[in-house]
PyMOL Python script that loads the backbone (N, CA, C, O; Angstrom):
from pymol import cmd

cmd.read_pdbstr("""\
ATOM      1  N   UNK A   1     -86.587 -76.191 -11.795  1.00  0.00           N
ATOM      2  CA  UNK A   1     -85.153 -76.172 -11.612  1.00  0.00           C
ATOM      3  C   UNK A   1     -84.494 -76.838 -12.820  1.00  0.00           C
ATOM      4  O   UNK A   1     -85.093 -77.654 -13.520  1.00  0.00           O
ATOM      5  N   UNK A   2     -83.244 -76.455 -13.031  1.00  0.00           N
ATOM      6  CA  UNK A   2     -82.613 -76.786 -14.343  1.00  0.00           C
ATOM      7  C   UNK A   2     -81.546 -77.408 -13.520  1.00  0.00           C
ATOM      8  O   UNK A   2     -81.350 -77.156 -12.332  1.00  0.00           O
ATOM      9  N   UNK A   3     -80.904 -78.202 -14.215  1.00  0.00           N
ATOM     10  CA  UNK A   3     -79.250 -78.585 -13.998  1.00  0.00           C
ATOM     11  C   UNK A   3     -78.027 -78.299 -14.188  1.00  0.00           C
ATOM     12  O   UNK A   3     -77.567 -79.431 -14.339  1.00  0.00           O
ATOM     13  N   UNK A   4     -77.030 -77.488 -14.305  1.00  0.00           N
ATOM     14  CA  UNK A   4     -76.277 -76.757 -15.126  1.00  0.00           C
ATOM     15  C   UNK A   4     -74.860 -77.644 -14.414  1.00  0.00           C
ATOM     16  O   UNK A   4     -74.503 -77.725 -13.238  1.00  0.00           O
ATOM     17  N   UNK A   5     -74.151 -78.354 -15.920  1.00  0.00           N
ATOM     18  CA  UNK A   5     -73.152 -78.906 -15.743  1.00  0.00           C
ATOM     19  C   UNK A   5     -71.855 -77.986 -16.507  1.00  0.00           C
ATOM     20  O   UNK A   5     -71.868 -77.507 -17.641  1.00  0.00           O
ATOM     21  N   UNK A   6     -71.113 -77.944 -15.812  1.00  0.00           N
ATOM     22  CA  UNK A   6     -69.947 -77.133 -16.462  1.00  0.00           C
ATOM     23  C   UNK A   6     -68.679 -78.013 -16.860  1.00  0.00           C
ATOM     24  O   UNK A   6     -68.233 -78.663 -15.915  1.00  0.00           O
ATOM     25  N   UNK A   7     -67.893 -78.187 -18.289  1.00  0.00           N
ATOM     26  CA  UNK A   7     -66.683 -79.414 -18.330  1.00  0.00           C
ATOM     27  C   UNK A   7     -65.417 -78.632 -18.879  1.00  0.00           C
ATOM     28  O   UNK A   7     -65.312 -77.655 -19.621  1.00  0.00           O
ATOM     29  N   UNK A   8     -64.436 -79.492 -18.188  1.00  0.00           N
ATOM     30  CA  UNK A   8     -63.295 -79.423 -19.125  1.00  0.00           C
ATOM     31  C   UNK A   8     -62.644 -77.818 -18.502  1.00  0.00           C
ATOM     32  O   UNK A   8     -62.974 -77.571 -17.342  1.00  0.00           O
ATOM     33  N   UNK A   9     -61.856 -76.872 -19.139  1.00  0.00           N
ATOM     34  CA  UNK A   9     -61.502 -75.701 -19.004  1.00  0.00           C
ATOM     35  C   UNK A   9     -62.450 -74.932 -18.687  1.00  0.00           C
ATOM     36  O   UNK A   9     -62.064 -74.022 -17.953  1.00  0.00           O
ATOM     37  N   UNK A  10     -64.192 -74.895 -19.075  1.00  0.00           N
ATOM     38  CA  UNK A  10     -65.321 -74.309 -18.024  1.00  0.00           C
ATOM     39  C   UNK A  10     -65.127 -74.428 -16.619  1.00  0.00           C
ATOM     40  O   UNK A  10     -65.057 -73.569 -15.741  1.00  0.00           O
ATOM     41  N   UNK A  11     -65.055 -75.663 -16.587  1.00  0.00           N
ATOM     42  CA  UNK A  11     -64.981 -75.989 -15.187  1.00  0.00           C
ATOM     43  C   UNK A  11     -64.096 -75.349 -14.184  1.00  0.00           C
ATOM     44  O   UNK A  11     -64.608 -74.872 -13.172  1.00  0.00           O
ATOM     45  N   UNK A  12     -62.545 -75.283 -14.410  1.00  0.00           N
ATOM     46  CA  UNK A  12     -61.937 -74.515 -14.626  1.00  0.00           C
ATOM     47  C   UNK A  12     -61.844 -73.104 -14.385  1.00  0.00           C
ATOM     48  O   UNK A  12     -61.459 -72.507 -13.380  1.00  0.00           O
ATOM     49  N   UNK A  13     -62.261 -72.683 -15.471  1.00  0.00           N
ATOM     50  CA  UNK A  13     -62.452 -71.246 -15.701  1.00  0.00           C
ATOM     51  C   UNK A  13     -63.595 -70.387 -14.343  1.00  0.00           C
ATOM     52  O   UNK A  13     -63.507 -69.367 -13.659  1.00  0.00           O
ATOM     53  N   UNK A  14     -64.631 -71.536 -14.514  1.00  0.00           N
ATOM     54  CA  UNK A  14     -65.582 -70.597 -13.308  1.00  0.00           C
ATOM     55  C   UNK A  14     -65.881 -71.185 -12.220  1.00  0.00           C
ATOM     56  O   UNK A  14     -66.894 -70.863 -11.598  1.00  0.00           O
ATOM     57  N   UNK A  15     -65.030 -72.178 -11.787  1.00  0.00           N
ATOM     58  CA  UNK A  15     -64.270 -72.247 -10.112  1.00  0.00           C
ATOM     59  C   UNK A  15     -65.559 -73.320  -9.845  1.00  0.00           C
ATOM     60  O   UNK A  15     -65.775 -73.443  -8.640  1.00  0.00           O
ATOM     61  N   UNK A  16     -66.406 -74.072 -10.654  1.00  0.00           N
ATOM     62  CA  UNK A  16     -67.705 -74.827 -10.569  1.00  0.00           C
ATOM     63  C   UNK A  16     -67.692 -75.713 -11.431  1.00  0.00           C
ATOM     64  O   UNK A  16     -67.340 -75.507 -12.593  1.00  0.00           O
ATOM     65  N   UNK A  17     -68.147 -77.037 -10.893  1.00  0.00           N
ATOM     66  CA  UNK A  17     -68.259 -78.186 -12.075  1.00  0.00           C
ATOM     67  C   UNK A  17     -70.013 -78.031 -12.154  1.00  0.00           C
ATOM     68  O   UNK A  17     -70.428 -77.797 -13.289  1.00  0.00           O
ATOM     69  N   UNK A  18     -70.910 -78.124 -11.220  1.00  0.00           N
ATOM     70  CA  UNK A  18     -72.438 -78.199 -11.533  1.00  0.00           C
ATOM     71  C   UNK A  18     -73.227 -76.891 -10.615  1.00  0.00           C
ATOM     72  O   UNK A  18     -72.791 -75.936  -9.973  1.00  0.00           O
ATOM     73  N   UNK A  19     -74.211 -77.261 -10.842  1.00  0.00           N
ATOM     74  CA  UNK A  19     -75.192 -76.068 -10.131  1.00  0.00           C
ATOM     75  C   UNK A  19     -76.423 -76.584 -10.535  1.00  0.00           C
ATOM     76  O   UNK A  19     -76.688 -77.237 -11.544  1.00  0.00           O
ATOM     77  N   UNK A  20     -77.309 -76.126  -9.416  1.00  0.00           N
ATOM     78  CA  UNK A  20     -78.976 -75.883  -9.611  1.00  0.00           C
ATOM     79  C   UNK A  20     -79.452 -74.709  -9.659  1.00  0.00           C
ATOM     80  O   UNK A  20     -79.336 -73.898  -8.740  1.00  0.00           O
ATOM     81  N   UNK A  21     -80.217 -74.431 -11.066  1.00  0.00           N
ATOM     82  CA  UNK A  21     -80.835 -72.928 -10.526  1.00  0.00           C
ATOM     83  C   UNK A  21     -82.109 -72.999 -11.303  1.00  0.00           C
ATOM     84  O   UNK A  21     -82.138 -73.235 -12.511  1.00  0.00           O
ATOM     85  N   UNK A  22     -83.312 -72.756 -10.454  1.00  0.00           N
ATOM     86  CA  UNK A  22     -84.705 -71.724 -10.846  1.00  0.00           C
ATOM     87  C   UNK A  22     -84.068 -71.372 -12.771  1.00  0.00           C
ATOM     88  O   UNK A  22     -83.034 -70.931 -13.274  1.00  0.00           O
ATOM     89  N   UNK A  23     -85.260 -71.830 -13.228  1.00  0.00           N
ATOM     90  CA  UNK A  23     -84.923 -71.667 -14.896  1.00  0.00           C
ATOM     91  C   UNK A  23     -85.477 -70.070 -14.876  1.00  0.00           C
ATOM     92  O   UNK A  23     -86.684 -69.829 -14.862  1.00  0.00           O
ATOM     93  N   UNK A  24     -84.621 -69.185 -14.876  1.00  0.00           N
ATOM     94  CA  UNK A  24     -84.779 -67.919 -15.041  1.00  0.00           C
ATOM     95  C   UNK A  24     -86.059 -67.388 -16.029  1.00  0.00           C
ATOM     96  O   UNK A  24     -86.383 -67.942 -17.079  1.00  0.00           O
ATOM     97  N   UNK A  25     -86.693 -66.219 -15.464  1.00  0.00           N
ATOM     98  CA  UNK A  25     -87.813 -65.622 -16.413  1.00  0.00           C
ATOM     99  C   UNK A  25     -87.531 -65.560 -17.509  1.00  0.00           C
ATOM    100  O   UNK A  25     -86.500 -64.909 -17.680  1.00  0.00           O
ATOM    101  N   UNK A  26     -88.008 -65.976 -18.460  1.00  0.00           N
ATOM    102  CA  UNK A  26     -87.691 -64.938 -19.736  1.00  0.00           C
ATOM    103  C   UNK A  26     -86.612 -66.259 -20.728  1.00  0.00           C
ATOM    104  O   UNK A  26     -86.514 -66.409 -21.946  1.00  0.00           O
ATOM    105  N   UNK A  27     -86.030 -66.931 -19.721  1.00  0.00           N
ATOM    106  CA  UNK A  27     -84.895 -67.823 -20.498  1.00  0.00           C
ATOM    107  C   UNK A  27     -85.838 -69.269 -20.837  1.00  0.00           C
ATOM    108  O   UNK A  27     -86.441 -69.987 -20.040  1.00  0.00           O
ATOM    109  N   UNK A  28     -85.699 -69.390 -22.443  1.00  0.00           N
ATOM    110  CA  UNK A  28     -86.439 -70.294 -23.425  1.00  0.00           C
ATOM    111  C   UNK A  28     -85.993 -71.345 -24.192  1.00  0.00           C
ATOM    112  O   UNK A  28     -86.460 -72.444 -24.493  1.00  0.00           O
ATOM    113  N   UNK A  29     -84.681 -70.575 -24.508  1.00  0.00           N
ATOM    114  CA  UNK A  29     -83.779 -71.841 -25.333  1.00  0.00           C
ATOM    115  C   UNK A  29     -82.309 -71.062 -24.858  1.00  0.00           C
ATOM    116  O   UNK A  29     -82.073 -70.033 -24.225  1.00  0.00           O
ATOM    117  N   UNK A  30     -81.393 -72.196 -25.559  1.00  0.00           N
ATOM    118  CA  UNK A  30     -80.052 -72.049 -24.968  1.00  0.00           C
ATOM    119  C   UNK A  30     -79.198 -70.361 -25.266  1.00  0.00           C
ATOM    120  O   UNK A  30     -78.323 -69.755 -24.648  1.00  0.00           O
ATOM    121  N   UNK A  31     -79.802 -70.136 -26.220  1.00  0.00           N
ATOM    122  CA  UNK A  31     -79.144 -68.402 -26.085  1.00  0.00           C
ATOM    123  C   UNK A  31     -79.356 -67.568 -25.297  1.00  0.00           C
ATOM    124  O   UNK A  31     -78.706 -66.523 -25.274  1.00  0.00           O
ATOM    125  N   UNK A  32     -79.941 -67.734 -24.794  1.00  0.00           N
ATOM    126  CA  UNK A  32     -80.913 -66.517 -23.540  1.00  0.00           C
ATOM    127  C   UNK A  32     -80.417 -67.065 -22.586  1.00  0.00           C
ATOM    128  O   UNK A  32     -80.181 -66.185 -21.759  1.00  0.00           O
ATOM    129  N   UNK A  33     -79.994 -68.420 -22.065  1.00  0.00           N
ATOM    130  CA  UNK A  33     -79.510 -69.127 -20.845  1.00  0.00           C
ATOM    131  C   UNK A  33     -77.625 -68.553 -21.230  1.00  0.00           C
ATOM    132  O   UNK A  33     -76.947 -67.851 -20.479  1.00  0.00           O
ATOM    133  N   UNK A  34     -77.375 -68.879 -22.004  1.00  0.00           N
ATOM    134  CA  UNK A  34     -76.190 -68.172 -22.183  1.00  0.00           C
ATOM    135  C   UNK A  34     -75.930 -66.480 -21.904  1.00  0.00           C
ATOM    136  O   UNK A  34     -74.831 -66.039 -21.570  1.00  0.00           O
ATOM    137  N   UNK A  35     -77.054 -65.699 -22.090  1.00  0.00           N
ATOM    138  CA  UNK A  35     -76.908 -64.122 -22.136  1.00  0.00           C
ATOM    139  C   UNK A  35     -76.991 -63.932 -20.421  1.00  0.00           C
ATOM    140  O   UNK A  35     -76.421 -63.019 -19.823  1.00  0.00           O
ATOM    141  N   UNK A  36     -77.903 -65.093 -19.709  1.00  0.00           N
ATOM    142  CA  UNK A  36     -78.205 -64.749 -18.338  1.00  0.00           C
ATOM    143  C   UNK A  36     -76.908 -64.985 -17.922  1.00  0.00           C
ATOM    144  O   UNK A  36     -76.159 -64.100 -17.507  1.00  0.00           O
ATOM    145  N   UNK A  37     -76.530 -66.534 -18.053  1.00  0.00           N
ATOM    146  CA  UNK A  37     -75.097 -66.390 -17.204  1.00  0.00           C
ATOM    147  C   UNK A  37     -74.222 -65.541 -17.646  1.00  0.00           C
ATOM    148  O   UNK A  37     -73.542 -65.237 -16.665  1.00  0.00           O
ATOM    149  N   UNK A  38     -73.750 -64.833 -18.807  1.00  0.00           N
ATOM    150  CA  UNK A  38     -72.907 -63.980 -18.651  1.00  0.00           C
ATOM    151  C   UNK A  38     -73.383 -62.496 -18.015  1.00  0.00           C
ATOM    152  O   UNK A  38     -72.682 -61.488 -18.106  1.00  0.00           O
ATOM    153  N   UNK A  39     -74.294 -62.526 -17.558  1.00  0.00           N
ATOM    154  CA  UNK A  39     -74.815 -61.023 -17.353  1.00  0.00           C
ATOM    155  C   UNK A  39     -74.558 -61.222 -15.825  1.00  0.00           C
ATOM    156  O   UNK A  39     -75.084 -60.449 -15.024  1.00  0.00           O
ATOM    157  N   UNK A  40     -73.685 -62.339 -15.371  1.00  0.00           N
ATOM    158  CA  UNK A  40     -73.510 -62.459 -13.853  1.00  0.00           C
ATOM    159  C   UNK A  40     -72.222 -61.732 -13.739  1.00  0.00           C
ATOM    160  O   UNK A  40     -72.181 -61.172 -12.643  1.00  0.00           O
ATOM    161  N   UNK A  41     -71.476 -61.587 -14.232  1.00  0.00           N
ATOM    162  CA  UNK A  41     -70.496 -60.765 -14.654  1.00  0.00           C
ATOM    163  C   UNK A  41     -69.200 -61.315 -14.434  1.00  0.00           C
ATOM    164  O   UNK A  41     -69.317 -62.490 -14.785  1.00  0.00           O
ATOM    165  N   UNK A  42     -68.239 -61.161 -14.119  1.00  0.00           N
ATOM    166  CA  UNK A  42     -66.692 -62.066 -13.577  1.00  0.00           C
ATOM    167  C   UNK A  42     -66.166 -62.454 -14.624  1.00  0.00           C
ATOM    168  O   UNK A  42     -65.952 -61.763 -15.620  1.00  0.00           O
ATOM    169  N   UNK A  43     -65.748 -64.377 -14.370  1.00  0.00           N
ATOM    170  CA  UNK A  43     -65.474 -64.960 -15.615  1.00  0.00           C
ATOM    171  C   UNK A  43     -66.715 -65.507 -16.653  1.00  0.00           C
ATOM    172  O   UNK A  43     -66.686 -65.933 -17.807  1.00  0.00           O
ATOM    173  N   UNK A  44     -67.833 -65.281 -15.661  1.00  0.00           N
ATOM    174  CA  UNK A  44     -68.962 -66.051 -16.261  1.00  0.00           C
ATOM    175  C   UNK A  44     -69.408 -65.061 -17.423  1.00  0.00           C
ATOM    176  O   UNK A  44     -70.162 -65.512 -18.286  1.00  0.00           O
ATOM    177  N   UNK A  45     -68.810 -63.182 -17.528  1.00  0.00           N
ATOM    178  CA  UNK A  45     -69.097 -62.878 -18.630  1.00  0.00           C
ATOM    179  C   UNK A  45     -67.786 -63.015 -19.758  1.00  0.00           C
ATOM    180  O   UNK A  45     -67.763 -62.565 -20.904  1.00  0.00           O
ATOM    181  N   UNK A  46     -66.867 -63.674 -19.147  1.00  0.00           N
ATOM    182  CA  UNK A  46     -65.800 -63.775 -20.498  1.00  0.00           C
ATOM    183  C   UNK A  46     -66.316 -65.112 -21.191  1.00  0.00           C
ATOM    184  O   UNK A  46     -66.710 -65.328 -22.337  1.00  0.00           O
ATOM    185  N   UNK A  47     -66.137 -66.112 -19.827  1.00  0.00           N
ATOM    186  CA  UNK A  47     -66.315 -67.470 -20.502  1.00  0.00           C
ATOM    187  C   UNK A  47     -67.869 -67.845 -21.604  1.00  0.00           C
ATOM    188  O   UNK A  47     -67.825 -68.663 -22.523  1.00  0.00           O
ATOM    189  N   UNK A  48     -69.106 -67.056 -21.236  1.00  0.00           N
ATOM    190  CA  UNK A  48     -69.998 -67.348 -21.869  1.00  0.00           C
ATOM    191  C   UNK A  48     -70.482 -66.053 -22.651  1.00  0.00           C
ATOM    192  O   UNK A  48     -71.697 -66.051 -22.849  1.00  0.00           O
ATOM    193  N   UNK A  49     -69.595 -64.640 -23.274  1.00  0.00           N
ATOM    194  CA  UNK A  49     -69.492 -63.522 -24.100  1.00  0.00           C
ATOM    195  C   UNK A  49     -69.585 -63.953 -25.563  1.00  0.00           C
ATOM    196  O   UNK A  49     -69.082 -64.902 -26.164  1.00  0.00           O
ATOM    197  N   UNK A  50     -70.138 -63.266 -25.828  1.00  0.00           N
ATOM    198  CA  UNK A  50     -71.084 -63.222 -27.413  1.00  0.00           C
ATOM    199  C   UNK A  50     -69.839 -63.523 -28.262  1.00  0.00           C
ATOM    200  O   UNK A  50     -68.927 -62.724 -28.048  1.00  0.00           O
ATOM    201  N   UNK A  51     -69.620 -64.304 -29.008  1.00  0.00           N
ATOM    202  CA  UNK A  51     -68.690 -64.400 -29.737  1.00  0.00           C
ATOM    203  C   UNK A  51     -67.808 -65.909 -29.530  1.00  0.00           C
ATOM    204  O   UNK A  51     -67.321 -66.501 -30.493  1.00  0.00           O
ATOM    205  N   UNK A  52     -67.691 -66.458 -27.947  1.00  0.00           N
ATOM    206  CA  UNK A  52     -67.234 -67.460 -27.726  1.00  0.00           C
ATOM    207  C   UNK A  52     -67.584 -68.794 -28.633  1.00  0.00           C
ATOM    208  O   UNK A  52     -68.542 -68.715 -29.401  1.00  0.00           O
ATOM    209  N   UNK A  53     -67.012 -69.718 -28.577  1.00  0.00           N
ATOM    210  CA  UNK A  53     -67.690 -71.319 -29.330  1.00  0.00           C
ATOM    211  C   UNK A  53     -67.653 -71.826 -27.506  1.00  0.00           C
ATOM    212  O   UNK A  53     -66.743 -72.234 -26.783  1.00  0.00           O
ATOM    213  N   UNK A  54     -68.660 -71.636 -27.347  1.00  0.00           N
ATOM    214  CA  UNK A  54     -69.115 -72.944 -26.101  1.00  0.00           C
ATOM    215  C   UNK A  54     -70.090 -73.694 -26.576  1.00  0.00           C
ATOM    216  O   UNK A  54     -71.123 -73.167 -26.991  1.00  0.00           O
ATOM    217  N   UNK A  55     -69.844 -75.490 -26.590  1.00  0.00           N
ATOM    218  CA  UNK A  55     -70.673 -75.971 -27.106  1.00  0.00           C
ATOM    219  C   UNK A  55     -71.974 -76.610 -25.711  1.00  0.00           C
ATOM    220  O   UNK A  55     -71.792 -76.463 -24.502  1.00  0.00           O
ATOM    221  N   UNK A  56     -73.118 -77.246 -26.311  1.00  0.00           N
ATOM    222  CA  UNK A  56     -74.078 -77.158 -25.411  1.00  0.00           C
ATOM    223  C   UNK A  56     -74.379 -78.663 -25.418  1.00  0.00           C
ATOM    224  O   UNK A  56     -73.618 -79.477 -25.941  1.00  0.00           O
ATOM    225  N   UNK A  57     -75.543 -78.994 -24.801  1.00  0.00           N
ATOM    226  CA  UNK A  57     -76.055 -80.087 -24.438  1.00  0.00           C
ATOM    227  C   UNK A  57     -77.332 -80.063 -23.945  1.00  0.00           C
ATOM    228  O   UNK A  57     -77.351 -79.190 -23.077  1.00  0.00           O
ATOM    229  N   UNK A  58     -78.694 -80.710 -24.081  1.00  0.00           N
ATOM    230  CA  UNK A  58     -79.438 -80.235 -23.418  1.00  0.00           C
ATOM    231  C   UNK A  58     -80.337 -82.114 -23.367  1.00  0.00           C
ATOM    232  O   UNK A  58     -80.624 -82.832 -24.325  1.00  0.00           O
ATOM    233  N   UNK A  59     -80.548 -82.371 -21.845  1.00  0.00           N
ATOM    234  CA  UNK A  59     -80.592 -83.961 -21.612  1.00  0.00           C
ATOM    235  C   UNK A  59     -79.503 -84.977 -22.188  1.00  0.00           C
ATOM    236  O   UNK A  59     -79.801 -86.164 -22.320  1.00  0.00           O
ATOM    237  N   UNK A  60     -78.242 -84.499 -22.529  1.00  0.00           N
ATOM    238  CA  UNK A  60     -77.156 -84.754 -23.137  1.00  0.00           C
ATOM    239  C   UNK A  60     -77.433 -85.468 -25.039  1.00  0.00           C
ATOM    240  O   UNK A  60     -77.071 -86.515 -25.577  1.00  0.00           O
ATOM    241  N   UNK A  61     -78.049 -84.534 -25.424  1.00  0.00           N
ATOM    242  CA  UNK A  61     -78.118 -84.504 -26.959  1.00  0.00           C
ATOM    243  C   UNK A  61     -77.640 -82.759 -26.779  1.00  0.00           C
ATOM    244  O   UNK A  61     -78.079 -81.942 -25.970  1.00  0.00           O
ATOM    245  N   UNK A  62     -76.545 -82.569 -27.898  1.00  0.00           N
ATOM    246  CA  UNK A  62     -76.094 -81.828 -28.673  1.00  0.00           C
ATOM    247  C   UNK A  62     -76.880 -80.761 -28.898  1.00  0.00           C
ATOM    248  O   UNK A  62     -77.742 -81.248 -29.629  1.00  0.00           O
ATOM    249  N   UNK A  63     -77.148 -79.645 -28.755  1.00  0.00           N
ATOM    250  CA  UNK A  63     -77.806 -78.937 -28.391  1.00  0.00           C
ATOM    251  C   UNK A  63     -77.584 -77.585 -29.435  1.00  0.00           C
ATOM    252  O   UNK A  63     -76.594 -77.651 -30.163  1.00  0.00           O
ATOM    253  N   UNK A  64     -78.427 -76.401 -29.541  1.00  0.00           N
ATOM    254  CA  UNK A  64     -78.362 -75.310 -30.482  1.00  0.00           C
ATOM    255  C   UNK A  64     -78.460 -74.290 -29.692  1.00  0.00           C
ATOM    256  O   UNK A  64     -78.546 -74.289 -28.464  1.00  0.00           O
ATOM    257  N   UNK A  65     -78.438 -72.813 -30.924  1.00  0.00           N
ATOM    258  CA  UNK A  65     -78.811 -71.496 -29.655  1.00  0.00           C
ATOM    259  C   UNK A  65     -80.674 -71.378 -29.241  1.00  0.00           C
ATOM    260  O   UNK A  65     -81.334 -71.107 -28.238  1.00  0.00           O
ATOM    261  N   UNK A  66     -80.988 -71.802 -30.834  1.00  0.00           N
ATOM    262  CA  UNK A  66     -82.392 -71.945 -30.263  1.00  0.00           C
ATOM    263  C   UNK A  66     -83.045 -73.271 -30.022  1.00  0.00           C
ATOM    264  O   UNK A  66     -84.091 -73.544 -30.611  1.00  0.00           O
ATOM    265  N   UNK A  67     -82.440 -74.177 -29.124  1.00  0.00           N
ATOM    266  CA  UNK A  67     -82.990 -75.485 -28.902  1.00  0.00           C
ATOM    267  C   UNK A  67     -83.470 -74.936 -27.265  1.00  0.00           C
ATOM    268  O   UNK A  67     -82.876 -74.094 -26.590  1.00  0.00           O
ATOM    269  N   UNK A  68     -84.536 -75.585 -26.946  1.00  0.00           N
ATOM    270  CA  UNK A  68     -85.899 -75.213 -26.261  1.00  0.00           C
ATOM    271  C   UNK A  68     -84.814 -75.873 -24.682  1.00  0.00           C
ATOM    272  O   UNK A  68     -84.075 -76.856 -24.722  1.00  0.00           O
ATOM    273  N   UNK A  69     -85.047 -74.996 -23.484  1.00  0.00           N
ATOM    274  CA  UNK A  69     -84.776 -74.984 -22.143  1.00  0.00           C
ATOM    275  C   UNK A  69     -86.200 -75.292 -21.393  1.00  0.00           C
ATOM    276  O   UNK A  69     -87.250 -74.660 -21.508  1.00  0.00           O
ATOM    277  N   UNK A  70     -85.966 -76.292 -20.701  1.00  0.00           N
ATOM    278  CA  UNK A  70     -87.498 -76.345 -20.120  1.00  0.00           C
ATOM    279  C   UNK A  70     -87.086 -76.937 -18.676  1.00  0.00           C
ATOM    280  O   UNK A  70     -86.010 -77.528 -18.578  1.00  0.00           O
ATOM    281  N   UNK A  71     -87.960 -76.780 -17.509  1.00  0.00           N
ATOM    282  CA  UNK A  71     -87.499 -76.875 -16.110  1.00  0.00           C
ATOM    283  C   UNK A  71     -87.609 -78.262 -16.147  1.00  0.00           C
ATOM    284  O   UNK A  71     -88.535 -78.805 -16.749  1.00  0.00           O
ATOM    285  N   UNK A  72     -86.572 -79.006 -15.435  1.00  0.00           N
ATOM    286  CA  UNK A  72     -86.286 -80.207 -14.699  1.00  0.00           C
ATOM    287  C   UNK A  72     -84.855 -80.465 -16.197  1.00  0.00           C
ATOM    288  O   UNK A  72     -83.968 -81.312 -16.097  1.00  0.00           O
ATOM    289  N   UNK A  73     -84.963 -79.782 -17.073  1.00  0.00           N
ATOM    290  CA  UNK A  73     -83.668 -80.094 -18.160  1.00  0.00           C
ATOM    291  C   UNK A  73     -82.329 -80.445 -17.359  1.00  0.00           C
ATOM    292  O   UNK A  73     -82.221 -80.162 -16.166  1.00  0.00           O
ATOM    293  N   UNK A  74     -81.370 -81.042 -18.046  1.00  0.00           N
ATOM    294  CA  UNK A  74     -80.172 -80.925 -17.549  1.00  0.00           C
ATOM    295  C   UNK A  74     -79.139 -80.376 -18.796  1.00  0.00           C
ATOM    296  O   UNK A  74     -79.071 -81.135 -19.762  1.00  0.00           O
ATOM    297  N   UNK A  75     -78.051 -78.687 -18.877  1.00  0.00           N
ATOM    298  CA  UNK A  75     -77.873 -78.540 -19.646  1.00  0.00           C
ATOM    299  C   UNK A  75     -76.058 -78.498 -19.380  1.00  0.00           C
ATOM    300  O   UNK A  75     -75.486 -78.049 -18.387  1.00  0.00           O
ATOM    301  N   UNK A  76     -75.483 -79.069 -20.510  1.00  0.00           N
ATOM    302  CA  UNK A  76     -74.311 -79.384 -20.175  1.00  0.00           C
ATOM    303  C   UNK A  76     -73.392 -78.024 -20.551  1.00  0.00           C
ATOM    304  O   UNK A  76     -74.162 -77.064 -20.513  1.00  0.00           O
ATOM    305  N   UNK A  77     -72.315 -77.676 -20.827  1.00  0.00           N
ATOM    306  CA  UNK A  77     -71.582 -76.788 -21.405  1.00  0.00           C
ATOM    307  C   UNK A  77     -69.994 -77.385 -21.095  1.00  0.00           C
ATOM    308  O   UNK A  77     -69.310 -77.746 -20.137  1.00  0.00           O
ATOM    309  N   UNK A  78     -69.892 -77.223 -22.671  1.00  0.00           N
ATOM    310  CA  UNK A  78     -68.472 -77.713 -22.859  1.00  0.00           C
ATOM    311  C   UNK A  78     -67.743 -77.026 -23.556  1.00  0.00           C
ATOM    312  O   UNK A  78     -68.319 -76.400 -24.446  1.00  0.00           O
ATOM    313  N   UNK A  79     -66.318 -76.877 -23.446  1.00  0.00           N
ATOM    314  CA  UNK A  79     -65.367 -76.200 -24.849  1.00  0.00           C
ATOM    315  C   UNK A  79     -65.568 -77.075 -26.194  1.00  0.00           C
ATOM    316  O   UNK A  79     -66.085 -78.180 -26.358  1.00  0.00           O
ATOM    317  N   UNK A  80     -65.125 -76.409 -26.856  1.00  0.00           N
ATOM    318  CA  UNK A  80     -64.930 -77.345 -28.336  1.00  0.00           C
ATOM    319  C   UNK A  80     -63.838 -78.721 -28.508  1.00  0.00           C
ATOM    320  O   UNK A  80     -62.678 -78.534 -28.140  1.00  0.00           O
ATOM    321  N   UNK A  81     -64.136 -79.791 -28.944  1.00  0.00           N
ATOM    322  CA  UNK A  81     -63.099 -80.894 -28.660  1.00  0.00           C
ATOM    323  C   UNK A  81     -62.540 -81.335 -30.339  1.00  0.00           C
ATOM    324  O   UNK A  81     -62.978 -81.665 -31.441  1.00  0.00           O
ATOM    325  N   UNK A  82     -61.223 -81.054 -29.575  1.00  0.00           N
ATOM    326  CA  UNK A  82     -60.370 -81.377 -30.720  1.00  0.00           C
ATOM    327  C   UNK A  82     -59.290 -82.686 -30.935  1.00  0.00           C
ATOM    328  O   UNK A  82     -58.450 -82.641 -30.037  1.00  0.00           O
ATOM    329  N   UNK A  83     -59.086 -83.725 -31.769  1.00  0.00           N
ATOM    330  CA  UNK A  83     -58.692 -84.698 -31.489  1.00  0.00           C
ATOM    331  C   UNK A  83     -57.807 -84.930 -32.679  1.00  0.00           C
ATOM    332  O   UNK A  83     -57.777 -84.196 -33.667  1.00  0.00           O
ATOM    333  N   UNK A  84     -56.740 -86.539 -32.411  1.00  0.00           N
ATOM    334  CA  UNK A  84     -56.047 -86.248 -33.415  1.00  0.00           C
ATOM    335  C   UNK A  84     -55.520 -87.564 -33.421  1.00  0.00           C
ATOM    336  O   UNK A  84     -54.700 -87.897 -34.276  1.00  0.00           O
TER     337      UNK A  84
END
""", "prot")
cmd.dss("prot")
cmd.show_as("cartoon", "prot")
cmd.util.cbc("prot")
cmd.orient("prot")
């Protein structure tokens, strides 16, 4: 099982702050966890669609498209933060 935290306007956007789910077949590192949730379709394919900046997290270090997903992870997803 993975952890899936959702922040900020995610949160928002897909009506969910967290979730547990079974680390899907096939999903290895954070791009493929991104292609699954948008392939759920709704907002979950606008908010996480090829092209977006959603930034990641994975055990809360900063995370890549190919940084490694492994079961019991906890992976965060955030918008981009802008400050001033």
């Amino acid at each position: 099982m993975i952890q899936l935290l959702y922040f900020a306007s995610l949160r928002d956007r897909l009506g969910v702050d967290r979730e547990e789910m079974a680390l899907p077949e096939g999903v290895a590192e954070i791009a493929a966890l991104r292609r699954h949730l948008a392939d759920r379709g709704g907002p979950w394919s606008e908010v996480f669609a090829e092209g977006e900046t959603i930034l990641a997290a994975v055990n809360q270090e900063m995370a890549q498209d190919d940084t490694p997903v492994r079961d019991g992870d906890e992976v965060g997803f955030f918008p981009p933060v802008t400050g001033g």
